[in-house]
Residue frames relative to the residue before (quaternion, step in Angstrom):
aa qw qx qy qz dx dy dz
X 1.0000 0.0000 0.0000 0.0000 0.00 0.00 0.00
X 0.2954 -0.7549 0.5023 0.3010 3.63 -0.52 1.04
X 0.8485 -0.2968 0.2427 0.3647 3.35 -1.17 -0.74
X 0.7349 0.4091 -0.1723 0.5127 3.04 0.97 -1.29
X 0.4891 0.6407 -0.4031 0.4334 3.75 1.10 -0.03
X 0.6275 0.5118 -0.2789 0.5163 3.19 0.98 -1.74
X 0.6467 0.4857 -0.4397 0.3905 3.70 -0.05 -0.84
X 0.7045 0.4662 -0.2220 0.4869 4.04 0.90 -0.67
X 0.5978 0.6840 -0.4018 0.1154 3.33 1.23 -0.67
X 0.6830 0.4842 -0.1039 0.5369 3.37 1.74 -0.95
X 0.4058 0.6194 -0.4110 0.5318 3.94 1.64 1.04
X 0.0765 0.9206 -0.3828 0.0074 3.15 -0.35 1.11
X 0.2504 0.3754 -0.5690 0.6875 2.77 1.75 1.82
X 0.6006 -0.5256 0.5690 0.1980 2.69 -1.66 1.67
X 0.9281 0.1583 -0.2056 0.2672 3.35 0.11 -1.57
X 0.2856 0.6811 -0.4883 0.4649 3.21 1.57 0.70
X 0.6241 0.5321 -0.3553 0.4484 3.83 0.69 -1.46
X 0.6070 0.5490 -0.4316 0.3793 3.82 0.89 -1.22
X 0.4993 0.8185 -0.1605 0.2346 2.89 0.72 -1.52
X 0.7621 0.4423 0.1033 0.4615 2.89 0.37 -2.10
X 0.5711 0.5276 -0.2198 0.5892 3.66 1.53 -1.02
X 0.6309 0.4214 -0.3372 0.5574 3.90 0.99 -0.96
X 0.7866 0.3410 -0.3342 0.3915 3.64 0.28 -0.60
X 0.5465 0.6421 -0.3603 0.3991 3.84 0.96 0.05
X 0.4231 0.7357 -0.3053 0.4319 2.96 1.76 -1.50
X 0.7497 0.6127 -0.0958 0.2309 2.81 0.12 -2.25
X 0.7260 0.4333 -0.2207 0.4862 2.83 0.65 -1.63
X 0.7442 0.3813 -0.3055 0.4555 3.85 0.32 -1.11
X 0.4947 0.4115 -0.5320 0.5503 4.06 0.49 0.43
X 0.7731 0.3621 -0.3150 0.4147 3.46 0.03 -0.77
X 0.5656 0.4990 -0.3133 0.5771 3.49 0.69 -0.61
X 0.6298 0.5857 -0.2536 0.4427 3.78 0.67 -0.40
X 0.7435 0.2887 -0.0813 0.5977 3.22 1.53 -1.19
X 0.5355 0.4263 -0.4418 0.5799 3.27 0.81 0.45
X 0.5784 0.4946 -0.3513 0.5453 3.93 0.66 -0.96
X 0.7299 0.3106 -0.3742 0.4803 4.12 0.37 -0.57
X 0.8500 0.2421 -0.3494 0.3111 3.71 0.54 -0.29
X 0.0855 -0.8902 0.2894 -0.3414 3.13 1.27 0.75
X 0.9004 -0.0729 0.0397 0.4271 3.68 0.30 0.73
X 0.5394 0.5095 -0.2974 0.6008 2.95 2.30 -0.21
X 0.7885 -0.3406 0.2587 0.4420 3.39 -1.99 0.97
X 0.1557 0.7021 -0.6900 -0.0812 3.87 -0.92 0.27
X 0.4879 -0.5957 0.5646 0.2971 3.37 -2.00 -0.16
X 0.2592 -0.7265 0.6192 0.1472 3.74 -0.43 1.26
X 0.0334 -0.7223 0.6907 0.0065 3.65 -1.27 0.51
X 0.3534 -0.7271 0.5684 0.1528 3.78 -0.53 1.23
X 0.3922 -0.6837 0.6091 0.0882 3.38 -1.34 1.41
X 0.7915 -0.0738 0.2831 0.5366 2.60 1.16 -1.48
X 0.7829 -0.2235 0.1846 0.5505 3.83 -0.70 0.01
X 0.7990 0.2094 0.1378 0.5466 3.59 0.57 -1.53
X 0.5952 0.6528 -0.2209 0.4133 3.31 1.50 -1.24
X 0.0742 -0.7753 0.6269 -0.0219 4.00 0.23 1.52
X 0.1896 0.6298 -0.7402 -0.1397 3.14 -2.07 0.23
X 0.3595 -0.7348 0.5356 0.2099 3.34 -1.07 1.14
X 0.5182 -0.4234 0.5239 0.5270 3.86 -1.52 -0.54
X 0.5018 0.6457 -0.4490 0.3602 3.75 0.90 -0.16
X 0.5552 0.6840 -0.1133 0.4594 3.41 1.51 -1.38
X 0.6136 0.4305 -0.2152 0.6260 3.73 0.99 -1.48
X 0.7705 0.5010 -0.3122 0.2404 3.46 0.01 -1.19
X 0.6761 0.3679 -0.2750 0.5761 3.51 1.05 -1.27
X 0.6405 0.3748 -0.5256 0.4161 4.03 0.33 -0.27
X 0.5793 0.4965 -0.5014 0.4080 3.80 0.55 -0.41
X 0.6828 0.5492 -0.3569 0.3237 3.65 0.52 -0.96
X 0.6449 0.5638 -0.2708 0.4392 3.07 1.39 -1.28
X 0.5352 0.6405 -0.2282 0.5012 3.55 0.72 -0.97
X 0.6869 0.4253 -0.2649 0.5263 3.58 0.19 -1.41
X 0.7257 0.5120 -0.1831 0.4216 3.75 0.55 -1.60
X 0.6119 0.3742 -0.3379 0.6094 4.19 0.79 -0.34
X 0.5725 0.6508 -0.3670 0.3378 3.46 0.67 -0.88
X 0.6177 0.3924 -0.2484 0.6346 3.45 1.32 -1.62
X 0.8254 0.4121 -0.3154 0.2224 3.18 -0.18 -1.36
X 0.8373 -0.0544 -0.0070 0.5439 3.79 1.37 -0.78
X 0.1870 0.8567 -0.4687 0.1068 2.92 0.58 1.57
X 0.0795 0.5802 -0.6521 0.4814 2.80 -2.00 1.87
X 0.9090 0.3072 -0.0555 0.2762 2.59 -0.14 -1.38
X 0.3449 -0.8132 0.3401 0.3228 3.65 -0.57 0.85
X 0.2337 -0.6677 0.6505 0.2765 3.62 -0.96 0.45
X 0.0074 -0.6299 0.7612 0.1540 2.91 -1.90 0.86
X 0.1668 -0.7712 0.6015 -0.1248 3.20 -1.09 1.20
X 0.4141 -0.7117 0.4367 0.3624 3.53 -0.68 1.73
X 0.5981 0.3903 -0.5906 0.3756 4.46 -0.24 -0.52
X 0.9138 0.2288 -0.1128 0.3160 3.82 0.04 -0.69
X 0.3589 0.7470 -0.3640 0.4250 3.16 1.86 0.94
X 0.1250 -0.8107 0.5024 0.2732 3.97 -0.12 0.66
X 0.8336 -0.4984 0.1493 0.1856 3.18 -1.48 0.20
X 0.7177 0.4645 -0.2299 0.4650 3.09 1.98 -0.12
X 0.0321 -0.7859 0.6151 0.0536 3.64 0.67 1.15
X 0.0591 -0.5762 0.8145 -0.0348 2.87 -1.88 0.67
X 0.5483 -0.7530 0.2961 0.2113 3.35 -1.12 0.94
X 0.4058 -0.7454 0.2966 0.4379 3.66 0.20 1.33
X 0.0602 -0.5494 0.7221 0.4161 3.80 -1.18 -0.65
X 0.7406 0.4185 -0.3722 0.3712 2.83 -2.01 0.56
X 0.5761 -0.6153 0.3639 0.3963 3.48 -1.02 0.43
X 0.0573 0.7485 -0.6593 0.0431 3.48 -1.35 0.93
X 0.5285 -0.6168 0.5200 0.2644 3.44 -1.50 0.49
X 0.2324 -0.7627 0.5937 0.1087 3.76 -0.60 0.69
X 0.3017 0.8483 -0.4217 0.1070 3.67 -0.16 0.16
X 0.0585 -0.7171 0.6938 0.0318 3.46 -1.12 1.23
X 0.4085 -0.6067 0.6417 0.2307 3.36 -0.97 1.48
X 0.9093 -0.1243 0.0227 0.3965 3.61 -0.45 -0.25
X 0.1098 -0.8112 0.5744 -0.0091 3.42 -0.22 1.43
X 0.8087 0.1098 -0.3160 0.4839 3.84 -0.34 1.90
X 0.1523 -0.8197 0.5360 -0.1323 2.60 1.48 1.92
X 0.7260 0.3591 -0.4292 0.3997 4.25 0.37 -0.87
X 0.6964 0.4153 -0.4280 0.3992 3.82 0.87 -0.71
X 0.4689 0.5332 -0.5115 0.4840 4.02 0.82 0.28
X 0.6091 0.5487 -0.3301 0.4679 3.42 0.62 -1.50
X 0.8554 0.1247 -0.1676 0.4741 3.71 0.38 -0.79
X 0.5301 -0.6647 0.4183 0.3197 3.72 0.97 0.71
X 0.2538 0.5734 -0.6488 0.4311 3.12 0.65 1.23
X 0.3733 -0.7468 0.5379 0.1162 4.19 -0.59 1.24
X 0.7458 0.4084 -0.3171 0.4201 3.75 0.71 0.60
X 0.2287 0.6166 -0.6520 0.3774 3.27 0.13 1.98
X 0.2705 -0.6647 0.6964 0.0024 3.64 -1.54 0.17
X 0.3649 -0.5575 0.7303 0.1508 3.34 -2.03 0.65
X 0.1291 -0.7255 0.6757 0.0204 3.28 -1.18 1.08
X 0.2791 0.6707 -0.6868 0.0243 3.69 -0.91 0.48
X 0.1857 -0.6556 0.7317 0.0195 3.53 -1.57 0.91
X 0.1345 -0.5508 0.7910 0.2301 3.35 -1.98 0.24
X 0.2114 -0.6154 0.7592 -0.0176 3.25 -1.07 1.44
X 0.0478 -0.7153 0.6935 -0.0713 3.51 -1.54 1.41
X 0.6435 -0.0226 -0.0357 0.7643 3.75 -0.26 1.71
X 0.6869 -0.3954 0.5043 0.3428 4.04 -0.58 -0.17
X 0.5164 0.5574 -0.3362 0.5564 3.33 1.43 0.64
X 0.5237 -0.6425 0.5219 0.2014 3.84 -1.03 1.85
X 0.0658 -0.7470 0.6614 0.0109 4.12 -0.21 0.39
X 0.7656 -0.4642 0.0426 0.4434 3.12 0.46 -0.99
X 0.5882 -0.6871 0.4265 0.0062 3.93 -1.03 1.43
X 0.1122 0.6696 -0.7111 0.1826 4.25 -0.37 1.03
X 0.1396 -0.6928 0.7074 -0.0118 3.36 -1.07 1.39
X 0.0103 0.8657 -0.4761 -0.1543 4.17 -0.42 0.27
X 0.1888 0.8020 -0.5289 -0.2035 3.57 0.00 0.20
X 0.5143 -0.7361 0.3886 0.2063 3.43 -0.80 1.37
X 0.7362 0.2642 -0.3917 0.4845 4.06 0.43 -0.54
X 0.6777 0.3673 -0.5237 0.3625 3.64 0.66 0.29
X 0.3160 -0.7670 0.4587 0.3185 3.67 1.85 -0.19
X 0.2267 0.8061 -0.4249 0.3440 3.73 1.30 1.16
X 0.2674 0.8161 -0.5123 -0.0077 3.71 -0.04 0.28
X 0.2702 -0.6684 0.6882 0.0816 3.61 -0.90 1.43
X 0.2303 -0.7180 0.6537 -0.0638 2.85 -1.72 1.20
X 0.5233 0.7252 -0.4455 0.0428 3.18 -1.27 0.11
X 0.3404 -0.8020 0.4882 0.0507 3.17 -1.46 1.11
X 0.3602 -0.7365 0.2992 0.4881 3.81 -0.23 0.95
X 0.8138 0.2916 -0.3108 0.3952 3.40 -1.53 0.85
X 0.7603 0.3376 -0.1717 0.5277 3.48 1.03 0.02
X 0.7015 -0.6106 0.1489 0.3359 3.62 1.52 1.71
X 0.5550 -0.5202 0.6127 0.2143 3.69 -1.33 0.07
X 0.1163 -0.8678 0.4697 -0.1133 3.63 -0.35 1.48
X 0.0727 0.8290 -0.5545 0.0060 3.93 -0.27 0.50
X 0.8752 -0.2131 0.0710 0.4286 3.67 0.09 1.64
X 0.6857 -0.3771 0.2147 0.5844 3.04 1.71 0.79
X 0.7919 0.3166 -0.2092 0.4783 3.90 0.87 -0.13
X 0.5315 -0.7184 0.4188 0.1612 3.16 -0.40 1.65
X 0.2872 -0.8263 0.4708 -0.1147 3.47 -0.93 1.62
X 0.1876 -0.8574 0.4748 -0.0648 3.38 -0.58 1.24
X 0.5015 -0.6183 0.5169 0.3148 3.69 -0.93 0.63
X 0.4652 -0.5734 0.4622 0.4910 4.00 -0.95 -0.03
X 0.4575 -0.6260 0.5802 0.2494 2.99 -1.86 -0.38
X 0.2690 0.8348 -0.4562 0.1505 3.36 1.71 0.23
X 0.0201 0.7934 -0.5981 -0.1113 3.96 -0.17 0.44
X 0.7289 0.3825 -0.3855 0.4168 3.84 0.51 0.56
X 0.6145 -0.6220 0.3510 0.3351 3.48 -0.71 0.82
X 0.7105 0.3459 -0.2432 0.5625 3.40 0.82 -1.51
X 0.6817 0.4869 -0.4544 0.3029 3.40 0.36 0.35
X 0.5704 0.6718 -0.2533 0.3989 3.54 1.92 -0.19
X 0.1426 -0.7673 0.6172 0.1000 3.30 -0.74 0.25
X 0.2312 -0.8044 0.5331 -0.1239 3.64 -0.29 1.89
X 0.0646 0.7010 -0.6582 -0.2670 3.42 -1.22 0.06
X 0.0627 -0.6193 0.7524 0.2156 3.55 -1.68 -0.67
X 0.5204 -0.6152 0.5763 0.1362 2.89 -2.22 0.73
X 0.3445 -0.5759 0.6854 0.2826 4.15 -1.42 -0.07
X 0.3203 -0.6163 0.6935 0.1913 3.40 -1.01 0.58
X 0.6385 -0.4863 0.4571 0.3832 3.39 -1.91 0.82
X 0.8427 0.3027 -0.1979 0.3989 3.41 0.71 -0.69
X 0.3151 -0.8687 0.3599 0.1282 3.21 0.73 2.20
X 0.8013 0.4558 -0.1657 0.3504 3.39 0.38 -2.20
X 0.6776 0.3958 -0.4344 0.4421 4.01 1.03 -0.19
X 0.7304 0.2755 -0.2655 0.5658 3.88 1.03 0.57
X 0.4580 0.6819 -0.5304 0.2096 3.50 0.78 0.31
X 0.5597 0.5766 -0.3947 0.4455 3.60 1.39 -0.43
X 0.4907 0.5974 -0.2183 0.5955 3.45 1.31 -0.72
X 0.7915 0.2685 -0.2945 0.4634 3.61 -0.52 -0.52
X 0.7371 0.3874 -0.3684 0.4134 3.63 0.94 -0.87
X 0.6524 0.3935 -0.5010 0.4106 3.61 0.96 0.25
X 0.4640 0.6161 -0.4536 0.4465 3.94 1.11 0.01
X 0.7142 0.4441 -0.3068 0.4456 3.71 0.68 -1.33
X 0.7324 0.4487 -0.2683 0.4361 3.98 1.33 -0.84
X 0.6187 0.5958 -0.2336 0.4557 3.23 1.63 0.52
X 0.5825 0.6361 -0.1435 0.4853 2.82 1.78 -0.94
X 0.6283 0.5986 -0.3086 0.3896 3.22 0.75 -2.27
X 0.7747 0.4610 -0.3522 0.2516 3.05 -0.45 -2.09
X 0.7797 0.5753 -0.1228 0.2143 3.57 1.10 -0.87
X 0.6509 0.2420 -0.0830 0.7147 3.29 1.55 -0.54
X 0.8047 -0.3393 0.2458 0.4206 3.53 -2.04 0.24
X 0.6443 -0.3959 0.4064 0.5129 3.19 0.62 -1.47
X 0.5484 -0.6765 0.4757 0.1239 2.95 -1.76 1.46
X 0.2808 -0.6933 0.6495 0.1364 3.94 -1.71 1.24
X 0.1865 0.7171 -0.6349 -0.2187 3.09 -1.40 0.40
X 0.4862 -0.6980 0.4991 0.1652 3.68 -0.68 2.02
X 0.0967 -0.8646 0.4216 0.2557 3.33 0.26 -1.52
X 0.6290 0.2225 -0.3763 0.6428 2.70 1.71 1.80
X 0.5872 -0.7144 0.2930 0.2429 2.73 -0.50 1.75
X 0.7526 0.5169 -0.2754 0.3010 3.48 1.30 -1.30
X 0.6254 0.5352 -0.3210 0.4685 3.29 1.50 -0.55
X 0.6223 0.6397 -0.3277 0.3101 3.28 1.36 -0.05
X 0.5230 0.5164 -0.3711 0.5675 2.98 2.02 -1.00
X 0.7351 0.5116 -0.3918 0.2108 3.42 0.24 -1.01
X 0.5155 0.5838 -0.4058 0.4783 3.28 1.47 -0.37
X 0.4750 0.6937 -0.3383 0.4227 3.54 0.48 -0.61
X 0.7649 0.3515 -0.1285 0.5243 3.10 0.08 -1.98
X 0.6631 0.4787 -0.3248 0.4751 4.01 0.56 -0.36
X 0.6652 -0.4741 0.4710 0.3331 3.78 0.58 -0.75
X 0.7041 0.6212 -0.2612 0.2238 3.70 1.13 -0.74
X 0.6119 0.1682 -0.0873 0.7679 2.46 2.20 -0.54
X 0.4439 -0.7164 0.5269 0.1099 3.29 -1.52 1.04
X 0.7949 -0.0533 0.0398 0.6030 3.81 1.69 -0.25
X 0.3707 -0.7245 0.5795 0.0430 3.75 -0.98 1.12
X 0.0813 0.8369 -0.5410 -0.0151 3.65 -1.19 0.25
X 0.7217 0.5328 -0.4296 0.1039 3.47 -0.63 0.07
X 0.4475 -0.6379 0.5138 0.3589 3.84 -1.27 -0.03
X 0.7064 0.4610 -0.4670 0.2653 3.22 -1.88 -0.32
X 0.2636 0.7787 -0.5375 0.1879 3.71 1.31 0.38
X 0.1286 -0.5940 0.7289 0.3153 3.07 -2.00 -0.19
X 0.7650 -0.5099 0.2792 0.2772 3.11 -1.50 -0.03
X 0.4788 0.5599 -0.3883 0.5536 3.48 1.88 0.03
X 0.6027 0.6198 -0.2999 0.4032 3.36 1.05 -0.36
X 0.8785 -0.1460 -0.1854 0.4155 3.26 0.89 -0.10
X 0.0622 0.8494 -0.4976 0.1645 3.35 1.55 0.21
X 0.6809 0.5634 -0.1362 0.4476 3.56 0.20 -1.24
X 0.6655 0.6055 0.0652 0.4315 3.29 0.69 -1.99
X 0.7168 0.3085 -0.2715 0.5634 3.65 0.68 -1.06
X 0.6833 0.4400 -0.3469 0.4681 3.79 0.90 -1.11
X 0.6686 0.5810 -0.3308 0.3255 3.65 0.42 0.10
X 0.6739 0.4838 -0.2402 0.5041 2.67 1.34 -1.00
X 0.5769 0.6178 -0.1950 0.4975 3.59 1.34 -0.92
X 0.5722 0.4068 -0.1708 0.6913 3.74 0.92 -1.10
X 0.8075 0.3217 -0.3064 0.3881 3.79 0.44 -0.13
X 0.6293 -0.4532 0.3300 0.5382 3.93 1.73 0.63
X 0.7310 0.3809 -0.3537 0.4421 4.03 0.84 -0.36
X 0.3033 -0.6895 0.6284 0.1943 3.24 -1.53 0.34
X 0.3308 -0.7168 0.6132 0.0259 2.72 -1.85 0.90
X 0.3295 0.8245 -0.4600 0.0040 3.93 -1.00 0.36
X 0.6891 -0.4262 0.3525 0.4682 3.33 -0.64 -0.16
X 0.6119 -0.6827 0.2647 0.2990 3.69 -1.04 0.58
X 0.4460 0.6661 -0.2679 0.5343 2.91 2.19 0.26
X 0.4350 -0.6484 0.5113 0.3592 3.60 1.55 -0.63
X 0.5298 0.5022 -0.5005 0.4654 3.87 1.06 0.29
X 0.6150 -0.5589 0.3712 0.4143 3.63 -1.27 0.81
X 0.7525 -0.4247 0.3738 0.3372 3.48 -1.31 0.58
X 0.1072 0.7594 -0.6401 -0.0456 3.33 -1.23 -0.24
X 0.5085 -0.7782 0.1818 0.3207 3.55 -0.56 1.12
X 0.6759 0.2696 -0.3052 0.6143 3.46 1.52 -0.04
X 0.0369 0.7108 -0.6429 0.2831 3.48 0.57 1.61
X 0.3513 -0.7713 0.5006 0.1764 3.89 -0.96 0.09
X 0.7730 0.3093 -0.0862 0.5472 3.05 1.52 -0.39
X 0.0314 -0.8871 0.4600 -0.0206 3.74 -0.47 0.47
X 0.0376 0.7803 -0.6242 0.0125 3.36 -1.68 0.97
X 0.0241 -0.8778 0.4748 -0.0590 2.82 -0.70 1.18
X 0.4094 0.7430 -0.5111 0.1381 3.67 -0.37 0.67
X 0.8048 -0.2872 0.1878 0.4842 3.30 -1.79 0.06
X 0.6717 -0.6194 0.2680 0.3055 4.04 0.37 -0.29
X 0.6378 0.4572 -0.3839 0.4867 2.72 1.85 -1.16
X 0.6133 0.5942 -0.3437 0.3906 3.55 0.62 -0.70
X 0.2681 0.8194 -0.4894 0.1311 3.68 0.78 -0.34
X 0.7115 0.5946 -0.1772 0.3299 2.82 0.16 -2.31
X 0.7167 0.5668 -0.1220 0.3875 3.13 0.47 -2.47
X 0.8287 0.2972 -0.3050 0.3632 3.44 0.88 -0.63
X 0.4224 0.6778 -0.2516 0.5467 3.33 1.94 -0.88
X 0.6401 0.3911 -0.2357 0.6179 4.00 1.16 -0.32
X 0.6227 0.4948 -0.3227 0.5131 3.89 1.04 -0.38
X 0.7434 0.4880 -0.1779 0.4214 3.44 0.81 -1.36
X 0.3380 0.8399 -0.2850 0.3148 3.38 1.56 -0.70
């Protein structure tokens, strides 16, 4: 059984499993082309203040795109390089995809970005492939049928004490209209648990989560490539996820928690 089989082996919708095979594809070609250009001269273009995209970025969302296209075509792909600025939540079943989620730690050879692709059904995670290429790590999952890491089935912790957790949280691109915000979350947070990550990609953050590495996730100003993928993993992996209000996610939510469950509350009362 190659690779991309195994990732399907534990879907038990058929045409989910197909599914789930088209988005793995995906991910490991792109993740492939980002893994080859890696560390070599690139062109940086400014989104925004802080906000990077590379040609590394274009390349792996074209591939992806091309690849679903063959593998399940129909369906529409939104995808953050060639997404415009007015989302509205699709109905019906669409592809979510971020070709390369820690476009600034690639940009500076920092080895801990990740492909994200989701099938979102109604605005609903179905099924979720997180890749991160230099660790060659690929999280799976399909809804009802668990949280998957290279063929070995993946659990949230059991950490039930704060100071015994170890949490991360992201910065949004748009630093200075929440920085008063974030610095009273981080002076709430600290005093309270082991100690605070910051990954700089949201998806490798959920996926930590959903694996154990981390015990809880935070931050706002998301889009929906950002965690689409990410929320159903973590969830399909025993952890919950919601809004900073404690209402259930939703995929064009702006804000996000995620952890192992028992901790919920405790933080959802920190973040407050």
């Amino acid at each position: 059984m190659n690779r991309v089989s195994s990732a399907t082996a534990h879907c038990q919708n058929k045409e989910m499993a197909l599914f789930m095979q088209a988005a793995a594809r995906a991910a490991l070609t792109a993740g492939s082309i980002v893994r080859e250009l890696y560390g070599k001269p690139h062109t940086i273009q400014m989104k925004g203040p802080i906000n990077l995209v590379t040609e590394s970025d274009l390349a792996a969302e074209t591939a992806i795109i091309a690849s679903l296209n063959e593998d399940a075509p129909g369906i529409a792909v939104l995808a953050e390089e060639s997404a415009d600025d007015n989302l509205k939540e699709p109905e019906g079943r669409v592809w979510v995809v971020d070709p390369l989620d820690g476009t600034t730690n690639f940009a500076h050879g920092l080895p801990l970005f990740a492909v994200s692709i989701a099938l979102l059904d109604d605005g609903v995670p179905q099924v979720g492939v997180i890749y991160c290429p230099m660790q060659d790590e690929l999280f799976t999952c399909c809804r009802g049928g668990g949280s998957w890491l290279d063929g070995r089935e993946i659990r949230v912790t059991e950490t039930r004490f704060l100071l015994e957790s170890l949490v991360a949280t992201g910065f949004p691109y748009d630093i200075y209209t929440y920085l008063d915000t974030i610095l009273r979350q981080l002076k709430a947070v600290l005093p309270k648990v082991r100690d605070i990550r910051r990954c700089g990609a949201a998806a490798v953050d959920l996926a930590y989560v959903a694996c154990g590495r981390l015990d809880g996730f935070w931050e706002m100003d998301l889009k929906p490539w950002d965690t689409a993928a990410g929320w159903l993993l973590v969830e399909e992996a025993g952890g919950k996820v919601t809004g900073f209000d404690g209402r259930p996610y939703s995929s064009f939510a702006r804000k996000i928690l995620a952890s192992n469950g028992v901790l919920h509350s405790n933080l959802l009362e920190l973040l407050s």
